[in-house]
Structures are given as C-alpha cells and as structure tokens.
C-alpha positions as CSV (number, residue, x, y, z in Angstrom):
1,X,0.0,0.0,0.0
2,X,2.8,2.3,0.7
3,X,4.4,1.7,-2.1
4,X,1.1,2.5,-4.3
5,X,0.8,6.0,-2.3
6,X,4.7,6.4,-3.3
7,X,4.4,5.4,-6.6
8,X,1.4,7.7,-7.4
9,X,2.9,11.2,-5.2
10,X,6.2,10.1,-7.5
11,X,4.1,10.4,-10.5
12,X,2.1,13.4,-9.5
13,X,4.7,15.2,-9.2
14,X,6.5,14.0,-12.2
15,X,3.5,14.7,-14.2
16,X,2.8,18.2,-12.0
17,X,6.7,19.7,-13.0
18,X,6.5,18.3,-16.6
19,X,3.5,20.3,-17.2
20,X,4.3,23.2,-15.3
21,X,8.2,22.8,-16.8
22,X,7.2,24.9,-20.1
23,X,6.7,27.9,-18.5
24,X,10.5,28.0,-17.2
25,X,11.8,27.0,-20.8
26,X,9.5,29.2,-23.4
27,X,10.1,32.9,-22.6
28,X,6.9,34.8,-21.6
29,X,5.5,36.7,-24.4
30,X,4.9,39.8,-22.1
31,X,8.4,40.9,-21.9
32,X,8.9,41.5,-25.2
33,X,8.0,44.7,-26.5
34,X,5.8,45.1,-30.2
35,X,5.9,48.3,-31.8
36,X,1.8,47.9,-32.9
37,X,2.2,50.7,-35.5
38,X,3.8,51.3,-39.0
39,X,6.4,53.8,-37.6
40,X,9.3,53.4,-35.7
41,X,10.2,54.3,-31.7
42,X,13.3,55.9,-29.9
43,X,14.9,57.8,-27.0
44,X,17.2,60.2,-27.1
45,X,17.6,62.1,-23.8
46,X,14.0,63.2,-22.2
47,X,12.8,62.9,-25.9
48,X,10.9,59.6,-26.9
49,X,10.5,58.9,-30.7
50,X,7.1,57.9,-31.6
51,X,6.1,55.9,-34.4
52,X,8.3,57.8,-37.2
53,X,7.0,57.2,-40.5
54,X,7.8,58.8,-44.0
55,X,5.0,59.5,-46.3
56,X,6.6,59.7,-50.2
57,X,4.7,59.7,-53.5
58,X,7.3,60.2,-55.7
59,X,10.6,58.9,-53.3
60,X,12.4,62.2,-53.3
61,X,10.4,64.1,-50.9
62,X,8.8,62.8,-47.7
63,X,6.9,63.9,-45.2
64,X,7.4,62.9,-41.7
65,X,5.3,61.7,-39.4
66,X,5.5,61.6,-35.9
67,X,5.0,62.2,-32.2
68,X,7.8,63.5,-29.9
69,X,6.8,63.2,-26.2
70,X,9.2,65.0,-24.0
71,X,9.4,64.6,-20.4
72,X,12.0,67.2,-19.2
73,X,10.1,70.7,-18.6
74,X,12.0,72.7,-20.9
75,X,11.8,72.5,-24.7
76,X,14.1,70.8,-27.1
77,X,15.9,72.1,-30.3
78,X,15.7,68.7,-31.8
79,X,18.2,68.4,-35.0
80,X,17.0,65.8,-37.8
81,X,20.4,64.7,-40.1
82,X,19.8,62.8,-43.1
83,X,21.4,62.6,-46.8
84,X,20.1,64.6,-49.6
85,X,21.3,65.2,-53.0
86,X,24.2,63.2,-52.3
87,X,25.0,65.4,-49.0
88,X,24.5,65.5,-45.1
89,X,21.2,67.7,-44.3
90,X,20.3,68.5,-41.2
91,X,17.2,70.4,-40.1
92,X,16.0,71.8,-36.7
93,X,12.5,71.5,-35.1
94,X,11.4,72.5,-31.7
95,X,9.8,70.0,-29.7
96,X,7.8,71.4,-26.8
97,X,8.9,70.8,-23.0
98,X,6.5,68.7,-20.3
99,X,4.4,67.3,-23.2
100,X,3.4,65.9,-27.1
101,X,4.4,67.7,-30.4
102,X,3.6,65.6,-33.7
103,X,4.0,66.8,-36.8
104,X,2.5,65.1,-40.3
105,X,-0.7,65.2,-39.5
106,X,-2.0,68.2,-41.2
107,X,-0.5,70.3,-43.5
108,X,0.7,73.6,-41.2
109,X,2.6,71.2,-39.1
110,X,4.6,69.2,-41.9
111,X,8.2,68.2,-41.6
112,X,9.5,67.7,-45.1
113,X,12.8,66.1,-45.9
114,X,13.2,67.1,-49.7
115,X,16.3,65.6,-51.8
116,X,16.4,62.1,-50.8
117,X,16.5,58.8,-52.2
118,X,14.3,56.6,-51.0
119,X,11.6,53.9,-52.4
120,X,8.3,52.6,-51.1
121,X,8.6,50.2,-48.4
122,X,12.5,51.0,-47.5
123,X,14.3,52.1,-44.4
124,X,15.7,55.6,-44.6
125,X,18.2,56.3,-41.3
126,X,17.2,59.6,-39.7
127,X,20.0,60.5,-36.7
128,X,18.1,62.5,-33.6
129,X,19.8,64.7,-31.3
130,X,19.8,67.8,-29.4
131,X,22.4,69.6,-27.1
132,X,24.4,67.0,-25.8
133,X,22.4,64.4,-25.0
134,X,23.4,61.1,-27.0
135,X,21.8,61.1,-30.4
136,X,19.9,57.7,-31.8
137,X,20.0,57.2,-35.1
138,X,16.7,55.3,-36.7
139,X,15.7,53.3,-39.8
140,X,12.2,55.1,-40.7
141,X,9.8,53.3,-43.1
142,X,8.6,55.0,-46.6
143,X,5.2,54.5,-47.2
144,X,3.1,55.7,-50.0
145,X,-0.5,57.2,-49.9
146,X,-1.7,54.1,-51.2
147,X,-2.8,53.2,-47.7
148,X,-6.1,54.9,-46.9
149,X,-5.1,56.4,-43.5
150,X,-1.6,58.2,-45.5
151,X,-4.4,60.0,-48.1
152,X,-3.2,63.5,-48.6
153,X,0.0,63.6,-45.7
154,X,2.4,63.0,-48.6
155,X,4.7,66.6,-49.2
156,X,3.2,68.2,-53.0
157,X,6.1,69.1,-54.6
158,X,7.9,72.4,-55.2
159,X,6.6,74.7,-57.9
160,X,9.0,75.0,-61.1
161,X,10.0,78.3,-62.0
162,X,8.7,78.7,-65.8
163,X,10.4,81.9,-66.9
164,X,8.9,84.7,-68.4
165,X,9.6,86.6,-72.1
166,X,12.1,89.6,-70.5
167,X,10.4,92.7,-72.8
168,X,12.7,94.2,-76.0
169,X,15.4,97.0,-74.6
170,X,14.4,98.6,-78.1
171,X,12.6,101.5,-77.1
172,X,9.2,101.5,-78.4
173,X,7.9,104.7,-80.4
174,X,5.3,107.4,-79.3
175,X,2.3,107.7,-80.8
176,X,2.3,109.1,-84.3
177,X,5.7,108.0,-84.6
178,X,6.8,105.8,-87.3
179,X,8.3,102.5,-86.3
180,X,12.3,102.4,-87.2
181,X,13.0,99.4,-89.7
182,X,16.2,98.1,-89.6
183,X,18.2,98.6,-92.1
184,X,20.4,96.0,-94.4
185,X,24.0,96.2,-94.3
186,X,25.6,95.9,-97.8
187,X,28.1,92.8,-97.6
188,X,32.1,93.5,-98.1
C-alpha cells in the first residue's frame, strides 16, 4: 500500500513539474516589446520617438510623421540629419517641454525632408539629437499614400519656375511715330 501511495505522489509530481516545466523553458511573451504601429520608436535624452514614419509619393520628398513626447520641462531644439542630394542635411525642429508635439498630421505642421532617395517600403536612417544628449540614429519606413489612413500627408512638390519673355530694350515709339526698320548692311 505504501508503495502504491509512493508510486502515485512520485508520478504526481512528475506529471505536475513536466506540465508546469514549459513555462521555465519558453520565454513569456509579455516581456517582449511590439511596436503595434507602421512607424518606428526611440529615445534620445527626455525625448521619446514615436512611431516615425515617412509618407513619399514620388521617393524624393517625404513627409514625416511623428510624435515627440518629452518629459523634461523645458523644450528641445531637436536636430533631424539625413542625406540629400548626395550630402549630409540637417534640419531643426522644436519640440515642446513637459508634453506631445507631432508633426505630419496636417498640413501647417509638416516636416519635409526634400532631396532624398528613398523607395516605397524601405528604411531611410534619420540621426536625432539635441544639445548634448546622445543622439539615436533610426531606420524610418517609406510609405506611400496608397494606404487609406496616408491620403493626402504626402509633401506636394515644389513649384517649377517657368520663366517669363524679359520685354525688348528697343525702345518702343510714341504715338504718331513711325516704327524704325532696320536697315540691311551691304556685304564686303
């Protein structure tokens, strides 16, 4: 009888810590951290990155969106580098203390990178920084206004300068005046 009652506590237990073994092998899915949105996320300093996303139509100019959340109660002269025609760009944007500032999202509030090189459904690295804090640099993806939530965030582009007809220097003759005709030179 003893034996029975050992047997059957041995293979309780045996059964108890082989069911209850998976949770020490398989990591927990909690702990690891999803970013549930298109954009990408960062730190840098009392500045967190938000979801950075580029909106391009025509892969030269994007415009970005995102949500800079910054914890420190003073602002932040956050510099954005990047390459453009060929060359490091960098462009300033202020980034308000003790709160949120996104930009994208309408058209008074746009951040446009204009110059770059970058296709539908790539990673274009933006570096973020400001003072001396440690900068971060990230890989932001280029979407298109394809998607249905994008509609109308892409950048339009810049006007092209069509140049006008610059007026003759020949002065033109008063009224009642006969118009001069150019005269032919006899050749040598």
């Amino acid at each position: 009888m003893r034996a029975r009652l050992g047997a059957a506590l041995a293979m309780a237990a045996l059964l108890g810590l082989g069911t209850a073994g998976c949770a020490f092998i398989t990591p927990q899915a909690t702990t690891k951290i999803v970013e549930a949105a298109n954009g990408v996320n960062g730190k840098v300093g009392t500045v967190d990155i938000r979801n950075a996303t580029l909106i391009s139509d025509d892969g030269e100019n994007a415009s970005l969106l995102v949500t800079f959340s910054n914890s420190a109660r003073e602002s932040r002269a956050l510099t954005l580098q990047y390459e453009a025609d060929g060359t490091k760009s960098e462009m300033t944007i202020p980034v308000a203390g003790n709160g949120n500032t996104s930009f994208g999202a309408d058209a008074e509030s746009q951040v446009v990178l204009r110059g770059i090189d970058a296709k539908a459904g790539s990673l274009f690295p933006i570096y973020f920084q400001y003072g001396d804090a440690e900068g971060k640099q990230l890989l932001v993806p280029i979407l298109t206004t394809e998607f249905e939530e994008y509609t109308g965030l892409a950048p339009t582009p810049l006007p092209t300068v069509t140049p006008t007809p610059v007026p003759s220097t020949t002065p033109m003759p008063a009224d009642g005046e006969a118009t001069p005709t150019p005269e032919a030179t006899p050749a040598p």
